[in-house]
ChimeraX commands (.cxc) that place a marker at each C-alpha (Angstrom):
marker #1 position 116.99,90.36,104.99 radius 0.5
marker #1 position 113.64,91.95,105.15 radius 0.5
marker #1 position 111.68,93.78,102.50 radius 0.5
marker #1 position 112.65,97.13,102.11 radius 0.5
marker #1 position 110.38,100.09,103.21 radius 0.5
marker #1 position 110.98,101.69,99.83 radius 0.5
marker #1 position 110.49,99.35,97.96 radius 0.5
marker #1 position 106.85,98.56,99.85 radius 0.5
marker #1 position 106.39,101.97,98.68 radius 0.5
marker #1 position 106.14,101.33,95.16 radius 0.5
marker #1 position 104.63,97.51,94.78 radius 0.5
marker #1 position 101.57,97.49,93.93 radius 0.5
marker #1 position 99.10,94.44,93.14 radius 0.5
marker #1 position 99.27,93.41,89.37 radius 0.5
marker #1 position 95.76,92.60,89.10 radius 0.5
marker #1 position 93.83,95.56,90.56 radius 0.5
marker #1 position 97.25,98.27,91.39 radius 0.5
marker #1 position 96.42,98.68,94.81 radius 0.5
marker #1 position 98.94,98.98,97.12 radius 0.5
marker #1 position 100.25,95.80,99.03 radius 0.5
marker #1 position 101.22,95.00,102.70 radius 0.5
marker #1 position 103.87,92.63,104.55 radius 0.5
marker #1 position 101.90,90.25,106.15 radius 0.5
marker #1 position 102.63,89.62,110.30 radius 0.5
marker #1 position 104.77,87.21,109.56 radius 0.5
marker #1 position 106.72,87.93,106.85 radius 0.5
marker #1 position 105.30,84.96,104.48 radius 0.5
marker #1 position 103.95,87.52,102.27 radius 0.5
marker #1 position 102.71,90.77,100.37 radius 0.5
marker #1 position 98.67,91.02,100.51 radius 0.5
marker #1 position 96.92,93.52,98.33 radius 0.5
marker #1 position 94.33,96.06,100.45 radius 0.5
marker #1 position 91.59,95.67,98.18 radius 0.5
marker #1 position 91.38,92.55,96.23 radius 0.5
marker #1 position 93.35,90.38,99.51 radius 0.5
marker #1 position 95.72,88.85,97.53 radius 0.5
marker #1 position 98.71,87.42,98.98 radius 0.5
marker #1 position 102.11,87.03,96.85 radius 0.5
marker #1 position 104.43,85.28,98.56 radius 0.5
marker #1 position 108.42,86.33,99.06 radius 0.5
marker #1 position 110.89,83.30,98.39 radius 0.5
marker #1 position 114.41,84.33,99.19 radius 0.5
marker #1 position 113.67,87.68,100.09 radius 0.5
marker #1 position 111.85,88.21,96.79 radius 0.5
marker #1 position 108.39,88.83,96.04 radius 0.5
marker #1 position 106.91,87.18,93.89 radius 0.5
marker #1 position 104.28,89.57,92.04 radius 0.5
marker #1 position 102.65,87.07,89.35 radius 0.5
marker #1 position 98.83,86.63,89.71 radius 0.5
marker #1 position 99.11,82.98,89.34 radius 0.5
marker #1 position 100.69,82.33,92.56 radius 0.5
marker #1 position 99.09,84.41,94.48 radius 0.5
marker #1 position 96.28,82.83,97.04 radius 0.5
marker #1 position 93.07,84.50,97.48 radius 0.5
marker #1 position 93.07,85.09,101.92 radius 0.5
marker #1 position 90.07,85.94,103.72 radius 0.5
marker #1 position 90.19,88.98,106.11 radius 0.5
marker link #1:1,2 radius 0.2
marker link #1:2,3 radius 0.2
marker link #1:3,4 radius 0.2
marker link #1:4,5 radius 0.2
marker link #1:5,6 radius 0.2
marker link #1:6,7 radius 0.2
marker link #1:7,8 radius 0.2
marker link #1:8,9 radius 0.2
marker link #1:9,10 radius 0.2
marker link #1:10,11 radius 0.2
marker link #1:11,12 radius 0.2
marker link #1:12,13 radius 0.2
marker link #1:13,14 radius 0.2
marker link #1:14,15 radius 0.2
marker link #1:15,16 radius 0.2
marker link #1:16,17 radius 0.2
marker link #1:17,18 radius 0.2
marker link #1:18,19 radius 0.2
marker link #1:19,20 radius 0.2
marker link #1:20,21 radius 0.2
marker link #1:21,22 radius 0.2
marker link #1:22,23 radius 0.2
marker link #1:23,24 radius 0.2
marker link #1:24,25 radius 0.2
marker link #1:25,26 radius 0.2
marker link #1:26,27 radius 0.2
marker link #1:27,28 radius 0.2
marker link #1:28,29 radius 0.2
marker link #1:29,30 radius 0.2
marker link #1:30,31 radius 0.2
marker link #1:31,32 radius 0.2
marker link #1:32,33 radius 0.2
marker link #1:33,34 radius 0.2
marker link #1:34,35 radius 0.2
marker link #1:35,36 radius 0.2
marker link #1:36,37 radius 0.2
marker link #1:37,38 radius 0.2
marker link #1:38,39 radius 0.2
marker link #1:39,40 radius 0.2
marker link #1:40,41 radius 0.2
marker link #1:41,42 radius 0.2
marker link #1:42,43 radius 0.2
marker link #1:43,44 radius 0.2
marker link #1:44,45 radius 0.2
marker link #1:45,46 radius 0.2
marker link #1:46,47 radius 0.2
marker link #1:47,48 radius 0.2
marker link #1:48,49 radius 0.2
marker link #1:49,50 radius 0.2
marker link #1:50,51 radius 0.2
marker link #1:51,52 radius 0.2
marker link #1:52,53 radius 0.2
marker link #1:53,54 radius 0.2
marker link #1:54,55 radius 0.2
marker link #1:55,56 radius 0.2
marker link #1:56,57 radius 0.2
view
């Protein structure tokens, strides 16, 4: 099961509130401005600053 659309809608990044995209391949979310990347375990995103990884462009 995927992420929903609607719910991509509404996540935002908890450290700066930007929005947040699926990455290509599904591994995670990555915030447009501060690049970010949460990852989704089980279909579930995991939106805590301390496990997200800082990804280069």
């Amino acid at each position: 099961m995927a992420i929903s659309k609607e719910l991509l809608e509404i996540l935002v990044c908890p450290l700066c509130k930007q929005p947040v995209e699926l990455k290509p391949d599904g591994s995670g979310l990555k915030c447009v401005a501060c690049k970010r990347v949460y990852p989704i375990r089980d279909d579930i995103p995991v939106m805590l600053v301390d496990e997200a990884v800082i990804e280069p462009e």
